[in-house]
C-alpha positions in Angstrom: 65.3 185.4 224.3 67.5 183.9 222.1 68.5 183.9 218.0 66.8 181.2 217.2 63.3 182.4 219.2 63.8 185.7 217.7 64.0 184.3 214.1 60.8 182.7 214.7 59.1 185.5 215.9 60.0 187.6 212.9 59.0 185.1 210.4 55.6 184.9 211.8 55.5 188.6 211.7 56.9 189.0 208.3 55.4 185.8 206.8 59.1 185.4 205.2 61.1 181.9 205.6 64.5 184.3 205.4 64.5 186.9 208.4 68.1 187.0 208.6 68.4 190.9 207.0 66.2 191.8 210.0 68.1 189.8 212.9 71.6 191.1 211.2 69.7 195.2 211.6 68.5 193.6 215.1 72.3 192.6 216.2 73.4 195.8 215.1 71.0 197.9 217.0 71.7 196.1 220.1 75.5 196.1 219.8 74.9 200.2 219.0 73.1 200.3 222.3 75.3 198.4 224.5 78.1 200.3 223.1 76.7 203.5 224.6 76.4 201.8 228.2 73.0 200.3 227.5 71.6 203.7 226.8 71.5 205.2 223.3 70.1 209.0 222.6 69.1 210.0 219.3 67.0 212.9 217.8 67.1 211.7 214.6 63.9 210.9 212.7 65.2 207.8 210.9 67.1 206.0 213.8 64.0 206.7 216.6 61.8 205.3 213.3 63.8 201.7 214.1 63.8 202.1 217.6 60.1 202.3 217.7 59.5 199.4 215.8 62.5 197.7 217.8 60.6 198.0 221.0 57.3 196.0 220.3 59.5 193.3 219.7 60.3 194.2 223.7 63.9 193.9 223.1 64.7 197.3 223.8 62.3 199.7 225.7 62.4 203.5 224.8 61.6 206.8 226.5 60.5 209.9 223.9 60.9 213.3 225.2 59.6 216.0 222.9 62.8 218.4 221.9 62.2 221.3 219.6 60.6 220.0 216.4 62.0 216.6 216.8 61.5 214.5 219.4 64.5 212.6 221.4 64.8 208.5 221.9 66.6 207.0 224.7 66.7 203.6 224.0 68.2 200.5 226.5 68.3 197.0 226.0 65.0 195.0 228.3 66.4 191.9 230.1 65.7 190.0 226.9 67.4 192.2 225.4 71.0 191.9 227.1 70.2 188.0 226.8 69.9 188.2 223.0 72.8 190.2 222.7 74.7 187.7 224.4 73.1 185.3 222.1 74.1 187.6 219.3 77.9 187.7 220.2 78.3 183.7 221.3 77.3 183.1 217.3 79.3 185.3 216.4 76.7 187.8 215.1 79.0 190.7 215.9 82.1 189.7 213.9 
């Protein structure tokens, strides 16, 4: 997948003409995962919350292990994934 897929996928989700808030929050998120050798760990509520909704997209797939009250995400970037983070850093999305 690249950018330009991506932003038309969101704006027939959204209904919006200007998806680029959601793309920059995608780039970050994938740049956050890559950074943490394609496998990111989190227990927190608000971050998992993203990742969630990150994964129906299918650009990151996530495992959820139940851990105390909270419950822990490991998220990694899908094939699609790496490709549109190499999409992301060509533009010059991580700048």
């Amino acid at each position: 997948m690249d950018v330009e897929k991506l932003e038309k996928i969101l704006q027939e989700i959204t209904g919006e003409d200007d998806v680029k808030p959601f793309i920059k929050t995608i780039a970050h998120w994938a740049k956050r995962i890559k950074a943490s050798n394609n496998k990111f760990v989190t227990d927190n509520h608000k971050e998992a919350e993203s990742l969630k909704k990150l994964s129906e997209l299918r650009i990151i797939k996530i495992d959820i292990k139940p851990k105390d009250i909270f419950e822990e995400v490991t998220a990694i970037l899908t094939e699609e994934g790496e490709e549109l983070s190499k999409d992301f850093f060509m533009k010059g999305f991580y700048l």
